[in-house]
C-alpha positions in Angstrom: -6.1 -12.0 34.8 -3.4 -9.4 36.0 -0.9 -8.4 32.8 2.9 -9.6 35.0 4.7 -7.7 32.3 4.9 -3.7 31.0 4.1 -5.3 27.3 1.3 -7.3 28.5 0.0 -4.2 30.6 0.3 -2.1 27.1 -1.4 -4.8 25.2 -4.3 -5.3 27.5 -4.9 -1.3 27.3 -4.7 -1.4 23.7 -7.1 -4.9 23.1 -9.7 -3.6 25.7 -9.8 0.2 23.4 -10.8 -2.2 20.5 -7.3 -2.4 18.7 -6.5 -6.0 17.1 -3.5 -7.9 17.8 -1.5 -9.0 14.9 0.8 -11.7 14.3 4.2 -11.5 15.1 6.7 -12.3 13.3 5.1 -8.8 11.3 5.6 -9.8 7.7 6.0 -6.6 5.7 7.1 -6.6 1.8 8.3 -9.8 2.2 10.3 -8.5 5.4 10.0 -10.5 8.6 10.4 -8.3 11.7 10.5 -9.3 15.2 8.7 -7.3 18.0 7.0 -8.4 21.4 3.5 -7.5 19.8 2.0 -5.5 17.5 -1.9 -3.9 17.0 -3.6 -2.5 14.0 -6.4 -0.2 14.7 -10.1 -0.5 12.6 -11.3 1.7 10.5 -11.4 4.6 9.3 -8.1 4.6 11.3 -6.0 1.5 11.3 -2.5 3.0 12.8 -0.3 0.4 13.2 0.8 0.3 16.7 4.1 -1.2 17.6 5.0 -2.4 21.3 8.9 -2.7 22.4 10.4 -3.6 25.6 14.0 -1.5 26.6 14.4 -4.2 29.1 15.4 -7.1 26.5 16.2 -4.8 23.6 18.8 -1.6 23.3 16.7 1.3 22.1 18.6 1.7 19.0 18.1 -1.5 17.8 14.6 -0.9 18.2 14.8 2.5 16.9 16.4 0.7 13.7 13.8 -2.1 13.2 11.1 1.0 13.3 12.9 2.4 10.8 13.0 -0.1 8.7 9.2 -1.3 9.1 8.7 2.3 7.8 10.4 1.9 4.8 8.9 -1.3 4.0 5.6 0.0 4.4 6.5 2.7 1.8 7.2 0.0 -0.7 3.8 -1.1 -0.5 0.4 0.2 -1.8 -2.9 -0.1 -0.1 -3.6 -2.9 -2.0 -0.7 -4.7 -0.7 1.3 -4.3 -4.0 4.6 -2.9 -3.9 4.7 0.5 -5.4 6.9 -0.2 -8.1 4.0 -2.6 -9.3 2.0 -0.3 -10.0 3.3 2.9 -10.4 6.9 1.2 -12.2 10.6 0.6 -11.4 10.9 4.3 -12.6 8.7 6.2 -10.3 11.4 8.1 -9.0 13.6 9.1 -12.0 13.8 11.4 -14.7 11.5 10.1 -16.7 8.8 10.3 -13.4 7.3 13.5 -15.7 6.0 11.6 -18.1 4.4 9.5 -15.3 0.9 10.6 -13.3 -0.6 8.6 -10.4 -3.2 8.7 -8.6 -6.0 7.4 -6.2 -9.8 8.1 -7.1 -12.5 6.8 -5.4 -16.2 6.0 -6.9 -19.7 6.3 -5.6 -21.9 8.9 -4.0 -20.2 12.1 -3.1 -21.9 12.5 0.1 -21.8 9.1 1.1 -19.4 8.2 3.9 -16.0 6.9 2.9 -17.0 3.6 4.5 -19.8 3.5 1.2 -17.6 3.7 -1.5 -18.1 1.4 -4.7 -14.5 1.3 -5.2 -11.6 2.7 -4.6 -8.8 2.6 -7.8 -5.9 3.8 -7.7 -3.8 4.5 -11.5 -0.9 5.5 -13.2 -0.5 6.9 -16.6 2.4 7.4 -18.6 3.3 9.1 -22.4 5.6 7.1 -24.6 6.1 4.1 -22.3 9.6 2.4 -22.5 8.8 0.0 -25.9 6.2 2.0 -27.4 6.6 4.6 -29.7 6.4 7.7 -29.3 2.8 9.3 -29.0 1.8 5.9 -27.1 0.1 6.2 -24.4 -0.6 3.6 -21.1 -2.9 3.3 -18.2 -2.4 0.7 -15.6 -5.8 0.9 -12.4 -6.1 -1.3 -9.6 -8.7 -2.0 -7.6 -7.8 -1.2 -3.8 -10.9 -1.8 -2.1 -10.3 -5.2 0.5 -14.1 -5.9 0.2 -13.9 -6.0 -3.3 -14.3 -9.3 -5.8 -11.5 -7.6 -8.3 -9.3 -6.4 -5.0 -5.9 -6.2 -6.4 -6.7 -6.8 -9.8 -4.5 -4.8 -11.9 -6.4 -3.9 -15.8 -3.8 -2.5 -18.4 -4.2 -0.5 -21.5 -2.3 1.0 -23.9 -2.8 3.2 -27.2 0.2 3.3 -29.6 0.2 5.1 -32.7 1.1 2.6 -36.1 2.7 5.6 -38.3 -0.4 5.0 -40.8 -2.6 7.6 -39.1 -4.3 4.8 -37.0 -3.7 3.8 -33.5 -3.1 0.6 -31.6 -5.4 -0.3 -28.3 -4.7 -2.9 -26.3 -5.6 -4.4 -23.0 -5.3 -7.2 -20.5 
């Protein structure tokens, strides 16, 4: 079958080079955005690949919904969870130097990314909001989509009691 339209010509191209057609409405952060289609590509690269059409759309509205798919996809992690999840409503304040995140990955060092045992990422912080001071927190989540504990978020904190003992915790 003969694609009739430029958007079915792109998608065509892009199916037959192995990328996957996603659904649209794209659903992003709880954000609903309309396009003609959309394609994610497979690993170790899945680009996002959005397809417009000028003929039914001005080009900047489309610029704007672009724009705006961006920003939602900054909002989210790897795992899906929005970034404030993990890394807290005050990532990007003041008080962000008492904050550290990060992404580690474990398993073999030469293996090939595609081996990896898990990928985590973390966030630490000094003297967490509600804890006294010399407490300490560590949130890790388990990023890896093949994963049994994918997404699961473990939490623990150490909190000095004033008596020269500390208080662990963790959930």
């Amino acid at each position: 079958m003969t694609a009739s339209t430029p958007v079915e010509r792109v998608a065509e191209i892009l199916a037959s080079a192995g990328y996957r057609r996603v659904a649209t409405p794209l659903n992003i952060a709880g954000l609903k955005f309309d396009l003609p289609t959309a394609f994610v590509g497979i690993s170790p690269s899945p680009d996002l690949i959005l397809v417009a059409d000028t003929a039914f759309e001005d080009e900047h509205r489309i610029l704007k919904k672009i724009e705006s798919i961006a920003r939602a996809m900054d909002r989210i992690t790897a795992s899906g969870s929005r970034a404030e999840f993990i890394c807290g409503i005050d990532h990007l304040t003041p008080r962000s130097n008492q904050i550290f995140r990060y992404t580690y990955s474990l398993g073999d060092a030469g293996a090939n990314t595609t081996d990896l045992n898990s990928v985590l990422e973390g966030r630490e912080e000094f003297n967490s909001i509600g804890f006294p001071d010399g407490s300490w927190e560590v949130r890790l989540r388990d990023t890896d989509p093949l994963s049994n504990s994918y997404g699961a978020l473990l939490r623990a904190t150490a909190a000095p009691t004033g008596d020269n003992h500390t208080n662990c915790t963790s959930n």
